[in-house]
N, C-alpha and C positions, 0 to 999 in steps of 0.2 A: 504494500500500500504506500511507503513512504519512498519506496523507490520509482513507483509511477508518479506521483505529486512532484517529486522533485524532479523529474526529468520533463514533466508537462513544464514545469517552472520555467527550465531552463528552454525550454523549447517555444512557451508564450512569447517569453522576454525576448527572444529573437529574432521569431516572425512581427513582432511588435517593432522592432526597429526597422528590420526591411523595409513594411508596410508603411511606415512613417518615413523613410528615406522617397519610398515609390510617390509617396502622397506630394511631398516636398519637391518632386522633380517634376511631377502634375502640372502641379500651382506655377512653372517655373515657366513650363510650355504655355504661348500666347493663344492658346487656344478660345479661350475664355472671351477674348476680344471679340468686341464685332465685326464682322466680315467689309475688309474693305481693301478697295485694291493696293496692294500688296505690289513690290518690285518682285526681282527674283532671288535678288542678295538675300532677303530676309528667310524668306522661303527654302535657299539652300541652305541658311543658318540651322534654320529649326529642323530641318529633313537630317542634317550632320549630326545635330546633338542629340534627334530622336532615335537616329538608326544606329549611329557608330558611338558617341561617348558617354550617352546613360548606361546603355548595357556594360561597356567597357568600366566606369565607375561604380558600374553594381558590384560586376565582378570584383573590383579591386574590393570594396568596402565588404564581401562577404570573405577576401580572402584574408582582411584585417578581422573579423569577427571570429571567423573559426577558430584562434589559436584560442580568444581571450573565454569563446563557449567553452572550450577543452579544459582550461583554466577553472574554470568556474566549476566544473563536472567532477574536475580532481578534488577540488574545494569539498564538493557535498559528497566526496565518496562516491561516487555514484556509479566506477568500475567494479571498484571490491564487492559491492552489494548488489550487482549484475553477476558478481563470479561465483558467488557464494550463491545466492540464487540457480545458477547451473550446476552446482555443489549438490543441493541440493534436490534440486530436479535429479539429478543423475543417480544418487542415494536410491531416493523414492524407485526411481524405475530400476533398479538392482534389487528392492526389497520386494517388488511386485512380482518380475522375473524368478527372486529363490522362491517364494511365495508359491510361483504356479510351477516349478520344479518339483520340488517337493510333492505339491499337491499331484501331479503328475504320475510323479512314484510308486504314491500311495493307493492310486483311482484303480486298480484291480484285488486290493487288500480289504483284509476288514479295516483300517484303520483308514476311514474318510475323512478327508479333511474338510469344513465348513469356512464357509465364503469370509465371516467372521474370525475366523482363525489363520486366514491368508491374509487378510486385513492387519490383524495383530501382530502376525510376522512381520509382514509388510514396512507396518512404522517401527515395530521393535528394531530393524535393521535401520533404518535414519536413525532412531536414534543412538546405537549403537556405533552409527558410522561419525556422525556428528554431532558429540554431545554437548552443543551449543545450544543445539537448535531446539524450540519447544515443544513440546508434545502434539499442542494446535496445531504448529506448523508444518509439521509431519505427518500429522493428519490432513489437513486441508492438503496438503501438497500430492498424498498416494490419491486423496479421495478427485482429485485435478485430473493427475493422471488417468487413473480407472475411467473416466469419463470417458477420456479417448479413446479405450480401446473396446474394439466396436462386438466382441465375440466373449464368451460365460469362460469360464478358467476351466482347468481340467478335474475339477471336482462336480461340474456342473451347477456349481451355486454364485448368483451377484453375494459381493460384498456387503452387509448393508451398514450403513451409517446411525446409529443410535443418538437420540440427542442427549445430550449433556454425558456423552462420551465420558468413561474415566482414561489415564493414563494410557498407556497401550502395555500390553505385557511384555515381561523379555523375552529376548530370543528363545524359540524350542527346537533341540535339533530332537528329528525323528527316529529315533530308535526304540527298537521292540520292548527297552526296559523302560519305556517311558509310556507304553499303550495307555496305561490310565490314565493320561492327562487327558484324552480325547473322548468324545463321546460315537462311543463306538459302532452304534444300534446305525444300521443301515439307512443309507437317502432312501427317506419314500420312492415310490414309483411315479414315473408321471402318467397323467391322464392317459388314454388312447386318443388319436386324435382322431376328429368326426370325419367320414369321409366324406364326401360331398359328389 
């Protein structure tokens, strides 16, 4: 959130000066005047400054602009908190990935894994990877991801999101001495579908 505000910021404040330079070279052009006959001198004045040196001064003044936006971007952090960002994106899709591994493994055994418990892994591995980062935001960040991916995990269950979510659990590696962490009682069957 505070890395989009600040880069809208920095991004208003810049189209704002353009737009204010554009306006400024507007006002500069005699357009405004009333139409009267006119030599040619005048005519090729404003046809040179409209075709060849505004454009030419735009360029220069956006290439005096870019160092001092860079400057500014260094100022509010606003790399680091793009990378860490990718950090974490990255995290998130490794925890979802062991997530449907796992669950993968598991989908011909009795020990089925639930959408909730891929979910759990999920964040448990953000946050295990980056223990900076919050719990919410580990959350929000898998629950982002899941969004996009358009097909059910190999457990055949969505994740689902609970409100007022507690913590996420730690990591569980899967192993046979471990069967009773999981609820083991077989996924329902689905429906038959109608035929039509």
């Amino acid at each position: 959130m505070r890395l989009g505000l600040r880069l809208f910021t920095v991004m208003l404040v810049a189209v704002s000066c353009l737009s204010a330079v554009a306006g400024f070279a507007a006002e500069m052009l005699p357009a405004h005047l009333p139409s009267e006959p006119v030599s040619a001198a005048p005519a090729a004045l404003e046809t040179f400054l409209r075709d060849s040196l505004f454009p030419l001064l735009g360029a220069l003044l956006m290439g005096v602009i870019t160092p001092l936006i860079y400057r500014v971007a260094a100022k509010l952090k606003l790399d680091s908190l793009m990378q860490k960002n990718n950090w974490l994106e990255r995290a998130a899709f490794q925890g979802i990935a062991l997530a449907e591994e796992r669950a993968a493994q598991l989908a011909g055994s009795k020990l089925a894994i639930s959408g909730n418990q891929k979910l759990d892994v999920a964040i448990a591995h953000v946050l295990g990877v980056m223990p900076k980062v919050s719990a919410e935001q580990a959350d929000a960040m898998v629950h982002a991801l899941l969004a996009q991916i358009p097909s059910l995990g190999a457990s055949g269950e969505k994740a689902v999101a609970s409100p007022g979510r507690a913590a996420a659990a730690p990591a569980i590696n899967f192993l046979p001495s471990e069967a009773l962490l999981f609820d083991s009682a077989p996924l329902p069957a689905a429906p038959p579908a109608a035929d039509r």
